[in-house]
NUFI-402686 format. One record per residue (C-alpha): residue in one letter; x, y, z. Coordinates in steps of 0.1 Angstrom, whole numbers, plus 5000, padded with zeros to 4 digits. Layout:
<pts>
AXYZ...
</pts>
This chain:
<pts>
X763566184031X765066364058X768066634052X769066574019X771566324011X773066304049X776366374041X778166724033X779066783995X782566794006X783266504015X783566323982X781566023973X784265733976X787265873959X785565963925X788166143914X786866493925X790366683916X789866693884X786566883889X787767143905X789467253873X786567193849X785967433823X782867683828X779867603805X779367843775X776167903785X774168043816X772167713825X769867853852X769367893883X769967523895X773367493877X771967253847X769467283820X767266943829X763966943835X761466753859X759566513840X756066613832X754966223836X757266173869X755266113905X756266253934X759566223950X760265873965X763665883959X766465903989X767566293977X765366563982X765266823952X768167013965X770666733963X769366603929X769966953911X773167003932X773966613916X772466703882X774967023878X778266843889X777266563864X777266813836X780167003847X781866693847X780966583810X781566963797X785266873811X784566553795X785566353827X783066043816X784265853844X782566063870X779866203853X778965763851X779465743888X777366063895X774465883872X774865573887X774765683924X771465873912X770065553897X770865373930X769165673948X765865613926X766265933904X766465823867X767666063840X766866113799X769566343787X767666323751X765166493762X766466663790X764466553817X764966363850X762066223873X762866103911X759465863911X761565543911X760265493874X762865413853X763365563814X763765283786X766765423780X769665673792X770965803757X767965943745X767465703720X763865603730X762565313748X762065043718X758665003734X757265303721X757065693733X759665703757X757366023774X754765743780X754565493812X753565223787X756164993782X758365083812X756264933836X755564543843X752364433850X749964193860X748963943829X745163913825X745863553831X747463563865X745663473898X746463743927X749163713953X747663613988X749963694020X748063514041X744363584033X745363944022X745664013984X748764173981X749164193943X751264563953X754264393970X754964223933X754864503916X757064653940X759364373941X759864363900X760364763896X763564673919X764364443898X764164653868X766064943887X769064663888X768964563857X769064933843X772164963865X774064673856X773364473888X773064153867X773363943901X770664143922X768364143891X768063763885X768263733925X764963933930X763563683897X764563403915X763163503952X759763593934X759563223916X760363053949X758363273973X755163313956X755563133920X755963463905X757163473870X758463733847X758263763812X760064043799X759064053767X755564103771X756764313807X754164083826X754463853858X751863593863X751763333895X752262973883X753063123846X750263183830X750363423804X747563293780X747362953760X749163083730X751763243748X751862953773X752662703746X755462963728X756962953762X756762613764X759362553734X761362853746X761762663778X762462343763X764962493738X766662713764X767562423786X769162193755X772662193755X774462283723X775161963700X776661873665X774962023632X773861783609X776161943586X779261873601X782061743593X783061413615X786461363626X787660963629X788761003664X785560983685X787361123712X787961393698X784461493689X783661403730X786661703741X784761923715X781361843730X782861913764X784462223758X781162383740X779862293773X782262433794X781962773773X778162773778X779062743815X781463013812X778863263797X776163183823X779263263852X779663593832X783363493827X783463613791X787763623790X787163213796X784663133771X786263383742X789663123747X787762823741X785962933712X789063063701X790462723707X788162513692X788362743661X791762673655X792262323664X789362163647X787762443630X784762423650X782462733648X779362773670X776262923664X774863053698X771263153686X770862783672X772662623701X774862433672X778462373667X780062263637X783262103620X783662313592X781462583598X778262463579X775062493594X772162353572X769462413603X769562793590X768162693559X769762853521X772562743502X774462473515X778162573506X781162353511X782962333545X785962483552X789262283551X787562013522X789462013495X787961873459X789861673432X789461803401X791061633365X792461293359X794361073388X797060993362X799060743385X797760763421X795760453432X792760433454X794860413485X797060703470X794060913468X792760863503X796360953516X796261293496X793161383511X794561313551X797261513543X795361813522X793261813558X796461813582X797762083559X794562313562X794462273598X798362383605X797762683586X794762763610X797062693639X799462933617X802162643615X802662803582X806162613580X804562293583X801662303562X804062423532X806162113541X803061893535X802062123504X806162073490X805661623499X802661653479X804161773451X807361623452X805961253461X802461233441X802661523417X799661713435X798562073435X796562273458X794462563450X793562723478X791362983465X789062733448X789662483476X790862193448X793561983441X794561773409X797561563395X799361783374X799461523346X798661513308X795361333308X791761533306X789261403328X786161343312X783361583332X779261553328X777661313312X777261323272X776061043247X780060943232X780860593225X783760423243X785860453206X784960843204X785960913240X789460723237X790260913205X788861273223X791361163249X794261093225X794461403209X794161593240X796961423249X798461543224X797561893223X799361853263X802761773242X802262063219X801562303246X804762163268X807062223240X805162573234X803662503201X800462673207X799262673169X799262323167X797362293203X794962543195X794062363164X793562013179X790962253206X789162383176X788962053157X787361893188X784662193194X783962183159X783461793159X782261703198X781261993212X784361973235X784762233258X788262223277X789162333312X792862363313X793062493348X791462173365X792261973334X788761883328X787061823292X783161843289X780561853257X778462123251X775362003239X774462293218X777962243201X778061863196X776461653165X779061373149X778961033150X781460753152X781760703111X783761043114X785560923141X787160583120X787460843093X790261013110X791860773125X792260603089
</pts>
């Protein structure tokens, strides 16, 4: 390893920002004789790292100095020039090791593979399943295991690039592949028959593009639904180029123009936001809007235009065109005598007939005379002669069973209530 680092401590390690070292506050503590309190891991090999011990304390003290100071910025430069060196260090437990072996983690918050103090789990090796690696007619099964600790080394230092280029060179040069979930590499794959045929649907489900939930909603413009398709694509493309700025704006976009929302671990996108793939309760979409009550005057045709306009409304207040959506909520009103609750995601005609809700065993004569006197109790209640209303509502519970809904002006019978027949009916009309 030669003379230590081959370069004097003076001279600064790329404009790191060494000033504001020199005025770093002195520990509270004495920290020994190296200048830091780590210790040499008991499980760490020998030295095969480009620093000899000298230069890694020397490293190791200015890297605490600096976070005493709380200069983060260099003490993360100091660790990552160590990392690149080989020398990997646990600052939960206080340790460091210069074997090229790298923790599972550098916050001291354990591996997730087990005892962090252990080898297991940190190292890849060969599956049971694999054949060896011939260079030549030399076995050479060391040069892979050499070949994917580098790759691990990038990967713990954020060398995304270098990391997937070392996956790649090993697939092409000696069918070498990785699976880092069971940390094995195998020539041609193999990994067992169960796990072969789990990878298998991995495979085939990683390299599916996203598409449309079966849930969502549809939009009558098929071109439309092709720029969404496009654009899901073009995020996914994004992601994979590590451009994250790129593919946050066209989610972002597709939110609020169509109120698409994507589901990456499914691979799904969706018009509304419903995803029945995930299983549970189906809830209603956002943006659809349910009539509730009687259509008092609006035709079939009137209907179908409410509902357009309920969903351009919805989508200009996601595009917070909040002066235009309360022009459509105002021409609903004004025009077909709508209203919108948003909360509950309803309209109805603000009218004075009851819709009749459920289903119930009344004769056509008993429902048009239920429907008459509500009627009436809508007069009663207009002019503010509650009495009167309250009475005709307590002479239909007490006859039908009627339960009224004056919010979504809706009437129902409650079948635990209900028990009169059509001779009482004439009665009272006579």
């Amino acid at each position: 390893r030669g003379g230590g680092r081959g370069r004097g401590r003076g001279g600064g390690r790329g404009g790191r920002g060494r000033g504001r070292g020199d005025s770093s506050r002195k520990p509270k503590e004495y920290l020994g004789p190296n200048g830091h309190d780590y210790e040499l891991s008991a499980e760490s090999g020998a030295n095969n790292s480009k620093f000899d011990d000298r230069s890694i304390h020397a490293l190791l003290a200015e890297r605490l100095q600096a976070k005493f100071s709380r200069d983060f910025r260099t003490a993360d430069a100091i660790q990552m020039e160590l990392i690149d060196g080989g020398v990997f260090v646990h600052d939960g437990m206080k340790e460091w090791r210069a074997d090229g072996i790298p923790y599972g983690s550098f916050n001291g918050g354990g591996s997730g593979q087990g005892n962090p103090r252990s080898l297991d789990g940190q190292q890849y090796s060969k599956s049971p399943h694999s054949d060896d690696v011939m260079v030549g007619d030399v076995v050479n099964n060391e040069l892979i295991t050499k070949l994917v600790k580098e790759r691990t080394k990038f990967k713990m230092m954020r060398q995304y690039d270098k990391a997937d280029a070392v996956r790649e060179g090993l697939r092409t040069k000696f069918n070498v592949m990785i699976d880092d979930r069971l940390k094995q590499w195998s020539v041609g794959g193999d990994f067992g028959e169960e796990h072969n045929a789990q990878r298998e649907l991995a495979d085939k489900f990683a390299n599916r593009g996203y598409i449309k939930s079966t849930s969502s909603l549809s939009l009558e413009d098929a071109e439309e639904e092709e720029y969404i398709q496009f654009h899901v694509d073009a995020r996914v493309q994004a992601k994979k180029d590590r451009n994250f700025e790129t593919a946050d704006k066209i989610r972002l976009d597709l939110a609020q123009r169509f109120d698409v929302m994507i589901n990456d671990k499914m691979k799904l996108w969706s018009i509304g936001g419903q995803f029945e793939e995930l299983g549970g309760k189906m809830g209603k979409p956002r943006g659809v809007y349910t009539r509730r009550g009687a259509l008092g005057d609006l035709t079939p045709e009137d209907e179908d235009t409410v509902s357009k306009m309920i969903a351009d409304r919805y989508h200009a207040k996601k595009q917070k065109n909040f002066d235009v959506a309360d022009e459509i909520r105002d021409d609903l009103l004004s025009k077909y005598n709508v209203r919108i609750d948003d909360r509950s995601n309803e309209w109805r005609v603000d009218t004075e007939d009851y819709a009749m809700a459920g289903t119930n065993s009344l004769t056509e004569d008993e429902v048009a005379f239920i429907d008459g006197k509500l009627k009436e109790r809508f007069y009663f209640k207009r002019e503010r002669q509650f009495e009167e209303a309250d009475e005709i509502r307590d002479h239909l519970q007490e006859r039908f069973g009627i339960q009224v809904d004056d919010r979504v002006k809706e009437w129902y019978v409650d079948s635990l209530l209900s028990g009169v027949g059509v001779a009482e009916v004439e009665e009272d009309d006579a």
